[in-house]
C-alpha positions in Angstrom: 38.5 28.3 -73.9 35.7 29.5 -71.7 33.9 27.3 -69.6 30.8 28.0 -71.6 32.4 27.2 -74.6 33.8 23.8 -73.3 30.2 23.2 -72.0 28.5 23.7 -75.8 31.2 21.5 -77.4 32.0 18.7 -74.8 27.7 18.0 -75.1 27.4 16.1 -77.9 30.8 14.1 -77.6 29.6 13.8 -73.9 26.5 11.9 -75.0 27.8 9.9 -78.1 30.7 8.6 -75.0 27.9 8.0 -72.5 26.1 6.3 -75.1 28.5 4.4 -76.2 29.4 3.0 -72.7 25.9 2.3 -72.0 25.9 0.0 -74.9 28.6 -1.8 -73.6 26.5 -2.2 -70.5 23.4 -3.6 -72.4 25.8 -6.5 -74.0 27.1 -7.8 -71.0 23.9 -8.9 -69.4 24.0 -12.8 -69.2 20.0 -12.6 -70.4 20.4 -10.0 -73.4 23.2 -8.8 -75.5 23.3 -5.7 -77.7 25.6 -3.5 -79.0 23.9 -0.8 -81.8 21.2 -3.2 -82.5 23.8 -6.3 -82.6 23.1 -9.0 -80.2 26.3 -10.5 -78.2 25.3 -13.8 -77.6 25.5 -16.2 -75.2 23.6 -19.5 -75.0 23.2 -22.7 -73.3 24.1 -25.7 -74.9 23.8 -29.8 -74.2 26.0 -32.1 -75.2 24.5 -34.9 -77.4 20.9 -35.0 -80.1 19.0 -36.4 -77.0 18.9 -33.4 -74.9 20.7 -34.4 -71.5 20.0 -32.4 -68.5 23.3 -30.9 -68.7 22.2 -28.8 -71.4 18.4 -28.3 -70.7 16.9 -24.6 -69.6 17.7 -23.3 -66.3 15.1 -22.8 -63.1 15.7 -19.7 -62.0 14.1 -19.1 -58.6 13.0 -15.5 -56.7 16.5 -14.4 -54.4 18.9 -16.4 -57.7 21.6 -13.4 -58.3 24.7 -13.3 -59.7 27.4 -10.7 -59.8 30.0 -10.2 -62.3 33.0 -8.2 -63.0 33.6 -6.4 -66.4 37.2 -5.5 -67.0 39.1 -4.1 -68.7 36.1 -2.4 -70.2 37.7 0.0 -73.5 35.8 1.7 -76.4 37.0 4.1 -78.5 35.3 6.0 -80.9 36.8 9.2 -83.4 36.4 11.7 -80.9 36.6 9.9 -77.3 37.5 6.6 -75.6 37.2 5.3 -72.4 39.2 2.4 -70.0 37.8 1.3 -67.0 35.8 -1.3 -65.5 32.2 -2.2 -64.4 32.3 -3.5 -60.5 29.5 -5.4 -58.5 27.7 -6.3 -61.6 24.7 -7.7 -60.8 21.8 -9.5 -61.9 19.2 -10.6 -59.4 15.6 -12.9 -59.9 13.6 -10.4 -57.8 9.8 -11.8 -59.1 8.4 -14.6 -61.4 4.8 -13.6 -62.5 2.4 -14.4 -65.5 5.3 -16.7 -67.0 7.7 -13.7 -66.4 11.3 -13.5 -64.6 11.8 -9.8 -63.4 15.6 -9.3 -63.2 16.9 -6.6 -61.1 20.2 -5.0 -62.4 22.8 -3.1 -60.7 26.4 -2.0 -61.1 29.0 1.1 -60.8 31.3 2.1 -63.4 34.5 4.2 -63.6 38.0 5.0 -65.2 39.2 7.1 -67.9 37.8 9.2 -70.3 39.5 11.1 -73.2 37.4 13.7 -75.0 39.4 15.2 -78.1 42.7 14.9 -76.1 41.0 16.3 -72.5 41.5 13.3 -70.2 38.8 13.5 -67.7 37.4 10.8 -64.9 34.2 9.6 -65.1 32.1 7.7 -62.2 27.9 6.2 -62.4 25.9 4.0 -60.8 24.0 1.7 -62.9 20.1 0.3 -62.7 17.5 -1.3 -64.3 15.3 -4.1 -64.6 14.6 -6.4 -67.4 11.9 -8.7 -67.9 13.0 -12.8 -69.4 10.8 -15.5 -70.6 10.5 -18.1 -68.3 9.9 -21.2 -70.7 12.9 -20.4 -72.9 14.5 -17.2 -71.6 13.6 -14.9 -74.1 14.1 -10.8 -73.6 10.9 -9.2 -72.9 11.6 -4.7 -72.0 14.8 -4.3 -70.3 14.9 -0.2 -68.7 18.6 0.8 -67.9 19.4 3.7 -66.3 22.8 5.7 -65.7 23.6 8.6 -63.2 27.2 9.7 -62.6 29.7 12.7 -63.4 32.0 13.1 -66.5 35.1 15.3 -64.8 36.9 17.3 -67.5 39.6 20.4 -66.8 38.6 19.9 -63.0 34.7 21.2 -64.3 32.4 18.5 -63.0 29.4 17.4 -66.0 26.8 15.5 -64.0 24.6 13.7 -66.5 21.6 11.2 -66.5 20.9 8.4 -69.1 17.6 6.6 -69.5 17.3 3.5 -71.9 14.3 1.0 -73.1 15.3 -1.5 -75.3 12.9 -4.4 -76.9 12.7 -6.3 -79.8 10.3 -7.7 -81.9 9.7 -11.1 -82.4 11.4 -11.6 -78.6 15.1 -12.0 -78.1 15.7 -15.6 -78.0 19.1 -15.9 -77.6 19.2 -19.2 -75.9 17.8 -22.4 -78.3 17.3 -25.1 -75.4 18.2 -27.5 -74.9 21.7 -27.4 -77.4 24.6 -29.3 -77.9 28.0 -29.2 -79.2 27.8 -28.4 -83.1 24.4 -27.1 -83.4 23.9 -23.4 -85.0 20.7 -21.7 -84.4 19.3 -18.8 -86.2 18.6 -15.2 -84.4 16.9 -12.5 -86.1 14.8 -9.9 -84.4 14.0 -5.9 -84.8 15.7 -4.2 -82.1 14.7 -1.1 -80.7 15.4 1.3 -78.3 14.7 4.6 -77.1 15.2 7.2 -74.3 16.8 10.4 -73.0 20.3 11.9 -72.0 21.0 14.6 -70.0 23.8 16.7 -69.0 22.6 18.9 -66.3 22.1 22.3 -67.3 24.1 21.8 -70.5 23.1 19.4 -72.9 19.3 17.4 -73.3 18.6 14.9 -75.8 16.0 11.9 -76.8 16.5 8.9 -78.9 14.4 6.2 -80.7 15.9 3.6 -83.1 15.5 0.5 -84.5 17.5 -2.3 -86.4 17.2 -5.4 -87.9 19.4 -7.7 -86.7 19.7 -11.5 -88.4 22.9 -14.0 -87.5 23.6 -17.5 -86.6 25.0 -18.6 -83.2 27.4 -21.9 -82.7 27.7 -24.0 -80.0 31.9 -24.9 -80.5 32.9 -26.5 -77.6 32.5 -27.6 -73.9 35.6 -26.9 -71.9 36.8 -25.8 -68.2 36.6 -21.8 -67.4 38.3 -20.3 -64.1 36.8 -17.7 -62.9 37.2 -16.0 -59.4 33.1 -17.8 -58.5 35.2 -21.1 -59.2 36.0 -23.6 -62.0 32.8 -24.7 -64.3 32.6 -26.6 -67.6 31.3 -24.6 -69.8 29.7 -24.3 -73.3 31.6 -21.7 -75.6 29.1 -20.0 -78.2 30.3 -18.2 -81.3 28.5 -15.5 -83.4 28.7 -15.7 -87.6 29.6 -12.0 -87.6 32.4 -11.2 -84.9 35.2 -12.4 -82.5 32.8 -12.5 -79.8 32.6 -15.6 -77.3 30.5 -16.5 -74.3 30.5 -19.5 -72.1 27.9 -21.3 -70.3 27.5 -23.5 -67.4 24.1 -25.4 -66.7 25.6 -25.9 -62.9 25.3 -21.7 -63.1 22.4 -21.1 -65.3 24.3 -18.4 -66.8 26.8 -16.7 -68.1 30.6 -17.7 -66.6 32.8 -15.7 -68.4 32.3 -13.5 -72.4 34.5 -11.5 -74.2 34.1 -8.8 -76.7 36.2 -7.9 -79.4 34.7 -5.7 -82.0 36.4 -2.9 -84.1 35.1 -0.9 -87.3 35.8 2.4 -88.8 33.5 4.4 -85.7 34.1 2.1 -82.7 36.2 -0.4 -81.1 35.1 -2.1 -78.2 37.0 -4.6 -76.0 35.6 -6.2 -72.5 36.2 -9.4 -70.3 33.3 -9.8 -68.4 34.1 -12.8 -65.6 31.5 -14.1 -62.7 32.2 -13.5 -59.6 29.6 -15.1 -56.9 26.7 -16.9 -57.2 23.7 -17.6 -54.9 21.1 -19.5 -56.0 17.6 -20.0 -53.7 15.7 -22.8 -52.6 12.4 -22.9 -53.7 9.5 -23.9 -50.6 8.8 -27.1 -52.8 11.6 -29.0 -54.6 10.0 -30.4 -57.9 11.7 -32.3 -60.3 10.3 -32.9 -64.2 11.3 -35.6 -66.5 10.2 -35.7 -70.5 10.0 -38.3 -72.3 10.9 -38.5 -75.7 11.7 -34.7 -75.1 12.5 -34.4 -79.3 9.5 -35.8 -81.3 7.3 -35.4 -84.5 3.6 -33.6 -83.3 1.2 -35.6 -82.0 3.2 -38.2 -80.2 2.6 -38.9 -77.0 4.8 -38.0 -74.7 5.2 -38.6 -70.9 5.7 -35.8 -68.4 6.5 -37.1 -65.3 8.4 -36.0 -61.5 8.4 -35.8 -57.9 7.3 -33.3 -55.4 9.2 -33.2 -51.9 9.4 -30.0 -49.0 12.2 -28.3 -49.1 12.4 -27.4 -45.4 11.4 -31.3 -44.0 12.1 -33.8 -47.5 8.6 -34.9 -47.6 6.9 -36.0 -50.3 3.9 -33.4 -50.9 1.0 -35.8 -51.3 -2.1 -34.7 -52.9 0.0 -31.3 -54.4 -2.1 -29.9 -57.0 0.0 -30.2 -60.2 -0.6 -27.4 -63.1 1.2 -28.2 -66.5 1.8 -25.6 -69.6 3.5 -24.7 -72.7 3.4 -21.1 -73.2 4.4 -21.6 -76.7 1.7 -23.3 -77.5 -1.1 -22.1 -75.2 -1.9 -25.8 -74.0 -2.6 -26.5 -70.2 -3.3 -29.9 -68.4 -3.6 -30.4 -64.4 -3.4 -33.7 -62.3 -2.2 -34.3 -58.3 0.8 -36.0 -56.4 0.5 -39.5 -55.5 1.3 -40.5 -51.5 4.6 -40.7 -52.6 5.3 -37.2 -54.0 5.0 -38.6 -57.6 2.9 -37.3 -60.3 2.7 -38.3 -64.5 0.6 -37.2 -67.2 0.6 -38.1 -70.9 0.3 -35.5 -73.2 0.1 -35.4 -77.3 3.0 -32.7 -77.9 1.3 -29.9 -80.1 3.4 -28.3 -83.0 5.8 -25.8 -80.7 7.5 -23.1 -83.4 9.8 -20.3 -82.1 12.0 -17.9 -83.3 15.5 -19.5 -83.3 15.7 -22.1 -86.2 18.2 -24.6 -85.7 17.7 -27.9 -88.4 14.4 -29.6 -88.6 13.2 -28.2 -85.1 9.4 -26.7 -86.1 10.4 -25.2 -82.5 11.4 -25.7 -79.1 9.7 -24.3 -75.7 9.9 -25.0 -72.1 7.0 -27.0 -70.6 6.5 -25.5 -66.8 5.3 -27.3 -63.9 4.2 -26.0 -61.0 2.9 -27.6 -57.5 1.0 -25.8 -54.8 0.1 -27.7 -51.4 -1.3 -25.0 -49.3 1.0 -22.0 -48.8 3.6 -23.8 -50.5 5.0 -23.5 -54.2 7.4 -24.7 -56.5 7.7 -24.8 -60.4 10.3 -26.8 -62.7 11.2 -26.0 -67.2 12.3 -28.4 -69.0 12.5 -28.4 -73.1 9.7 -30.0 -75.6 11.0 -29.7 -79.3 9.2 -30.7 -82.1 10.8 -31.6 -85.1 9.6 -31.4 -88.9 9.0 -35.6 -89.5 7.5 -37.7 -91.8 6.6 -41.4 -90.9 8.6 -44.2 -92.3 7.1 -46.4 -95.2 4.9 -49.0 -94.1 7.7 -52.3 -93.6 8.1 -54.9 -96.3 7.9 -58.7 -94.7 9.7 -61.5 -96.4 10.2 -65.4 -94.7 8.6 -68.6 -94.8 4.7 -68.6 -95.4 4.4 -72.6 -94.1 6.1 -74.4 -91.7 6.3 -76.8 -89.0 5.9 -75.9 -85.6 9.0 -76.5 -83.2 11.4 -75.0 -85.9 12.9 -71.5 -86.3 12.4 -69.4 -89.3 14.2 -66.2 -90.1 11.8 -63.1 -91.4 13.4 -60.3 -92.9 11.8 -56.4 -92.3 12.6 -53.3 -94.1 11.3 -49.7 -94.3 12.5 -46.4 -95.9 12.5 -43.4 -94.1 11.2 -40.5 -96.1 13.9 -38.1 -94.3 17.0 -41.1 -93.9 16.2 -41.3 -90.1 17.6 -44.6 -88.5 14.3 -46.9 -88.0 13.3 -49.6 -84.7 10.6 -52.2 -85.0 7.9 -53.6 -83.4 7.1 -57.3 -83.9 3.7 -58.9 -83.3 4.3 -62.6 -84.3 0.7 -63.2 -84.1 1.0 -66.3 -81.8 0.7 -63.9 -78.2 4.4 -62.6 -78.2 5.8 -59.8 -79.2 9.8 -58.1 -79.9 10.8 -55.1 -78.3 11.6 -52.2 -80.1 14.6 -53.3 -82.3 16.7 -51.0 -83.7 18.1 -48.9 -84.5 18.7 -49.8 -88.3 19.6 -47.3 -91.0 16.5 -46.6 -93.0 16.3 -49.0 -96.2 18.8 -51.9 -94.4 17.1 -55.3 -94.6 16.6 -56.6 -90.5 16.3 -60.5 -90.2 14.6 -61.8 -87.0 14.0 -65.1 -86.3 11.0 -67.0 -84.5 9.3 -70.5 -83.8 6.2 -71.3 -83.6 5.0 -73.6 -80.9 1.8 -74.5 -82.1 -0.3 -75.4 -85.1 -2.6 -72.8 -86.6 -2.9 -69.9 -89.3 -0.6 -66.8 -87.8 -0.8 -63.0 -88.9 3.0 -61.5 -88.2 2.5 -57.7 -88.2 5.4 -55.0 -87.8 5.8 -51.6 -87.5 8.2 -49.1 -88.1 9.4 -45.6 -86.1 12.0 -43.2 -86.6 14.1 -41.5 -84.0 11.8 -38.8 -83.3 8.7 -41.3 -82.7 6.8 -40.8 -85.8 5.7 -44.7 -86.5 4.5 -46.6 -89.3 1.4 -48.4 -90.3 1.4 -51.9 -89.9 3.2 -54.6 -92.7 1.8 -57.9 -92.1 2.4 -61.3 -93.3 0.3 -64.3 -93.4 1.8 -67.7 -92.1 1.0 -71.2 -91.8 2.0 -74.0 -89.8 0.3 -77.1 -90.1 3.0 -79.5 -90.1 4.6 -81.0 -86.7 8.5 -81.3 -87.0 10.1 -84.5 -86.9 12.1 -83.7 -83.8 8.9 -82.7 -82.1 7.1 -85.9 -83.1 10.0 -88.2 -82.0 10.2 -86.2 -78.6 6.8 -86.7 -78.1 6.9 -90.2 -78.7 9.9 -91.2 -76.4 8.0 -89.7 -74.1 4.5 -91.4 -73.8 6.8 -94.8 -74.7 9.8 -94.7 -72.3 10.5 -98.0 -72.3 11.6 -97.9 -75.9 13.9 -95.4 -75.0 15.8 -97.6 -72.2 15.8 -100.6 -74.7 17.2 -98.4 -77.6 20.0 -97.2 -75.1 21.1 -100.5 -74.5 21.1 -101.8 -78.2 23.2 -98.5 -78.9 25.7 -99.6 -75.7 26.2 -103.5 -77.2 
């Protein structure tokens, strides 16, 4: 065969194979995963309904990188397959801007290469950049780019691949914060387009798109060795293939996924592993707490930290604190006490996103930032919002009269309109008041009692509120009483006349 000849056939398997590896590229990245329009995901995941930290969205900072190893790294398709390995994988925070992580990406790949029986070597470099959500890590454009040589029969094929890929809504492939058990739902157009060239031989452009719709599990948290260390980890599943990923919040990213997917065109088969980490220090350490962080819309909810220098551990006083939820558009401001510390109450808006998990209406990070001066720093945590109904205004039952001095049970109940577990609130009407009690399974009778320590006419008033904060209107019940107990007249009567008291003593005695 002439080398002409080989050059005109070996083109279009050349590009499918370059293709195909390329692909393989895309679905490793820790921040996006895609394989022919299939995501490969990989998400974070908390451990209990309440959102600990340990499963809240990462902060990434500028100068954060980490650098991964894939191998082995094998696909096969009718005509070709390759085995090799991707080396010095790495994905580096190079710029935050306009609520925007810019992700450098970098990597070489070689090994094997078999093109209708011709075993060749092949050897790229890989770049790119890819642009990631800051409140909930969502893919924005990611550009990869390939340059290398495809060695067949000792002829060198030098060749040059170009890729954009987006989707539409955004990629969120990460439902913060998660926990063990949840399932999310992931569905998204995904597109991409670009150009392949072998030089001098072989030119071609692409543009595709497909839908892609499947549901992601949380399954476990567990301990992964990898050679960056040990971390526990969250494993994630896909509906649709033997694909596995695992998480670790002390990372923010990927530890260690696998790929193992096979059908009558391709099989594909990669261990990608971590293998350093460096995380930076922002010039201002900030720290956010939420709270509730899960809640119906509208309730109030208290966002609340401290600011401190990096370099010295001060507290930044008078820092000018900017708070916003991208999701929702909403934006509040306030400063740093002496002390560092800052709060500000909010009413949480209705948040919706594209990753449905239960009754979430949606989940997005709410960003803080401080300035003092030159100096910056910024903090995400997770708001979610929750589709709630209030509970049914409670029922009262107990004593209407009484006398003062003497404890009365009273019995609450309220139905929840969705079977959430219920507190209550007590206002006895007499200048005290319960804590929230709870919490009670919706519809279960709660008995409290109380005494009343003076006469008088009392309104009793409760309220009821579900797990997500949604509360009730208030029950009341009217109570009178007008009568003093016995024990409370006699103890007041021993003691304006104690000389009774010493004579009745010593009658008992005799």
């Amino acid at each position: 065969m002439s080398q002409n000849q080989l050059r005109k056939n070996l083109g279009k398997i050349i590009f499918v194979c370059v293709l195909c590896f390329l692909f393989v590229c895309i679905s490793t990245l820790p921040v996006m995963s895609k394989n022919s329009g299939q995501c490969f995901v990989a998400s974070s995941v908390g451990s209990t309904r309440q959102r600990s930290e340990g499963g809240d969205i990462p902060t990434w900072s500028m100068g954060d990188q980490w650098v991964y190893k894939v191998d082995p790294l094998y696909f096969s398709t009718p005509n070709a397959s390759f085995s090799g390995a991707i080396q010095n994988f790495k994905q580096k925070v190079i710029g935050m801007t306009d609520g925007w992580y810019l992700i450098e990406i970098t990597g070489q790949i070689s090994g094997e290469i078999i093109i209708n029986g011709v075993l060749g070597q092949l050897a790229g470099q890989i770049t790119g950049e890819s642009s990631i959500r800051v409140s909930d890590l969502a893919e924005g454009i990611t550009e990869l780019h390939s340059q290398g040589t495809i060695t067949l029969l000792f002829v060198p094929f030098p060749y040059e691949m170009n890729i954009v890929t987006s989707s539409s809504p955004l990629l969120e492939l990460y439902d913060f914060p998660l926990f063990v058990g949840e399932q999310w739902q992931l569905a998204c157009m995904t597109s991409f387009s670009g150009s392949f060239i072998v030089q001098g031989v072989y030119e071609q452009s692409f543009n595709e798109s497909q839908w892609f719709d499947e549901i992601a599990t949380c399954i476990q948290k567990t301990s992964i060795s990898v050679p960056a260390g040990i971390y526990e980890c969250y494993e994630v599943g896909r509906s649709r293939s033997e694909n596995q990923a695992w998480y670790s919040t002390d990372v923010g990213n990927i530890v260690q996924s696998t790929v193992d997917q096979s059908d009558e065109n391709i099989t594909v088969h990669l261990v990608l592993s971590l293998q350093s980490v460096d995380s930076a220090v922002q010039p201002i350490t900030i720290s956010e707490d939420i709270s509730p962080a899960m809640v119906a819309p509208g309730v109030s909810v208290v966002v609340s930290g401290q600011a401190i220098s990096s370099s010295s551990g001060n507290p930044i006083q008078n820092g000018v604190i900017s708070l916003q939820i991208p999701a929702t558009g909403n934006n509040w401001s306030t400063t740093t006490n002496s002390a560092g510390y800052y709060s500000i109450i909010i009413d949480a808006p209705t948040i919706s996103d594209d990753t449905l998990s239960g009754r979430e209406t949606g989940s997005g990070g709410v960003i803080v930032h401080c300035t003092s001066g030159s100096l910056f720093g910024y903090r995400v945590k997770t708001l979610t919002t929750v589709h709630d109904t209030m509970p049914a205004v409670p029922f009262v039952y107990g004593p209407t009269q009484g006398r003062i001095g003497v404890s009365y049970p009273y019995t609450f109940v309220s139905t929840d309109p969705e079977n959430d577990e219920v507190f209550y609130f007590i206002d006895w009407g007499d200048g005290t008041s319960s804590s929230w009690l709870g919490p009670s399974a919706s519809d279960e009778n709660v008995t409290v009692s109380h005494t009343f320590q003076k006469k008088g006419n009392y309104l009793i008033r409760v309220k009821a509120r579900d797990v997500y904060y949604a509360e009730s209107d208030w029950g009341t019940l009217e109570v009178s009483m007008p009568k003093t107990s016995q024990s409370s007249f006699l103890l007041h009567f021993f003691e304006r006349f104690p000389l009774i008291v010493h004579i009745l003593k010593r009658f008992i005695i005799n």
